[in-house]
C-alpha angles and dihedrals in degrees: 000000000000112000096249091176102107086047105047092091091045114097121187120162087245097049113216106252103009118188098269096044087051092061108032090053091055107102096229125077094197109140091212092051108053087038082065102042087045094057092048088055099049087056101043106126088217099048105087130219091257084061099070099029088060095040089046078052106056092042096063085047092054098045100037125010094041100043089044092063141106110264160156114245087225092057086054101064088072086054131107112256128185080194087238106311105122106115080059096054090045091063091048105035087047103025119191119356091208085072105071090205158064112243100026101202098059083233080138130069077228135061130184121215106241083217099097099144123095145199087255086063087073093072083034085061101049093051094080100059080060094076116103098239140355110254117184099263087064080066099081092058104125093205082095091064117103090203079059099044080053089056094047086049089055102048097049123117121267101175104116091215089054086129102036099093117077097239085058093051093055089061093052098082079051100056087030080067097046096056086045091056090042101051092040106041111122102248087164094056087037094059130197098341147148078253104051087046086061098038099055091032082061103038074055094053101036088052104038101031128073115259130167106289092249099053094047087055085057094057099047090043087055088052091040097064089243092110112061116174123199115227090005101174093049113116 
């Protein structure tokens, strides 16, 4: 572990060795390993809470909004790449889901929710079936995982009155376009793709699991023609 000490009373928006880069920068990609390295430094009296939340935020940047993006292949190559190891990064980053909380053992005054995704994720999610074409980097996206897609289950709201507040309703028009995006998006014309592979993994998930009443009429009114967006596909 690094000796954190003479930093531990130094504060700075970035952190200097947040949770994700810890790990990413060890030389060795052994599960076991950095399961074990990433509970030691949970638990590390001198790493503070800030440590793990930013590193918890730049990894789901790095495994899900950036690659999601739309790109040249040649601007990629400056970007930051796990090399496809993300789902890995995800179990040991998050640990186990059945565990609300970081760190697990309560060994800190602090813990951090595990429950990080939002509702807003959804049209973060349908942007990028917006790009023009799939180019290796895109590949990296975790929104095809399914370990990801049953995150993204578990965090989702369950509060009936989700949309009641008028912050919430002015988000509807937005998720109405995502499904939209979702239930119409050309997987036949896509091909076999990362893409294809989320779309139809989620179509799975919105028809056959339990959501709030109002979001799964959302849903059958999109497939049922009573939802039409204009521009859909304009980012």
């Amino acid at each position: 572990m690094p000796d954190f000490k003479s930093l531990q009373d130094w504060y700075n928006h970035d952190r200097h060795l947040d949770l994700f880069c810890f790990l990413w920068l060890h030389p060795e990609i052994d599960e076991s390993l950095l399961k074990s390295l990433r509970n030691e430094y949970v638990t590390s009296p001198l790493v503070l809470k800030e440590d793990v939340m930013v590193g918890i935020r730049l990894f789901v940047e790095y495994a899900t909004l950036f690659p999601a993006g739309g790109y040249s292949e040649e601007k990629t190559l400056t970007m930051l790449s796990t090399h496809g190891n993300n789902e890995l990064y995800f179990r040991v980053i998050f640990g186990d889901l059945d565990v609300p909380n970081i760190p697990e053992d309560n060994s800190q005054s602090w813990s951090i929710s595990k429950k990080r995704a939002k509702l807003e994720n959804l049209i973060a999610m349908t942007f990028w079936l917006c790009n023009e074409k799939v180019i290796p980097y895109n590949e990296e996206c975790l929104y095809p995982s399914e370990l990801y897609l049953d995150y993204w289950y578990w965090c989702f709201p369950t509060n009936e009155d989700l949309f009641n507040n008028p912050k919430s309703k002015k988000s509807i028009p937005v998720v109405e376009l995502a499904l939209f995006r979702i239930h119409h998006f050309d997987t036949e014309k896509e091909g076999d793709t990362c893409r294809t592979r989320f779309v139809k993994k989620i179509r799975k998930i919105l028809d056959e699991r339990d959501f709030i009443s109002v979001f799964k009429q959302m849903w059958l009114d999109v497939k049922e023609g009573k939802i039409e967006i204009e521009n859909p596909w304009k980012r």
